[in-house]
C-alpha positions, 0 to 999 in steps of 0.5 A: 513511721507508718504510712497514713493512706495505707489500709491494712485489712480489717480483722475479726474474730474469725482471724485469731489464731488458736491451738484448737484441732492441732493435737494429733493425739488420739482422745484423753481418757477422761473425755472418752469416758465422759463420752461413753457416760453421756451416751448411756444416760440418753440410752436410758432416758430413749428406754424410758421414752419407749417404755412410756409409748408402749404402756400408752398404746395399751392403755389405749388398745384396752379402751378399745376393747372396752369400747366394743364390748360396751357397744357389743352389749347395748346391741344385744340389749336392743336385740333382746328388747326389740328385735332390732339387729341393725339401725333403722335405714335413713335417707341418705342427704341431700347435696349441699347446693354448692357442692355441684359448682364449678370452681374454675374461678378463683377466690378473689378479695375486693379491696 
């Protein structure tokens, strides 16, 4: 019979014994291939993620030389038309008023 005042340590999911890891025979065949054929799709899947970047990027670097053949072009114009090689000189702005404070204080919140 047992003893009722006794207590025997509470066991969880962690405490059941399993065979996992006791095998000390090297990898099945049919697991190392399934490995080798998972690697080669995620090769293929990162090519194809690379090829999209690189096709990206030059659609890109071609709007950028759209761009500046576009801009080259109404310069020229502007040039043929009036003469001007440059833009007209602006006065440069004025500081905001209170860009010239001090910010040794902190922001505070009044509640």
């Amino acid at each position: 019979m047992a003893i009722p005042n006794q207590r025997r340590p509470l066991r969880g999911v962690s405490d059941l014994r399993t065979l996992n890891g006791r095998s000390n025979a090297p990898i099945s065949p049919h697991k190392a291939f399934l490995r080798i054929s998972f690697l080669e799709l995620e090769r293929t899947r990162r090519l194809q993620e690379a090829r999209t970047c690189h096709d990206r990027c030059e659609a890109i670097r071609e709007r950028f030389r759209e761009i500046d053949a576009e801009v080259a072009a109404i310069r020229a114009r502007l040039e043929a038309e009036v003469g001007v090689t440059q833009a007209p000189a602006t006065a440069p702005p004025r500081s905001a008023p209170a860009a010239g404070r001090p910010t040794a204080k902190r922001f505070q919140l009044a509640y």
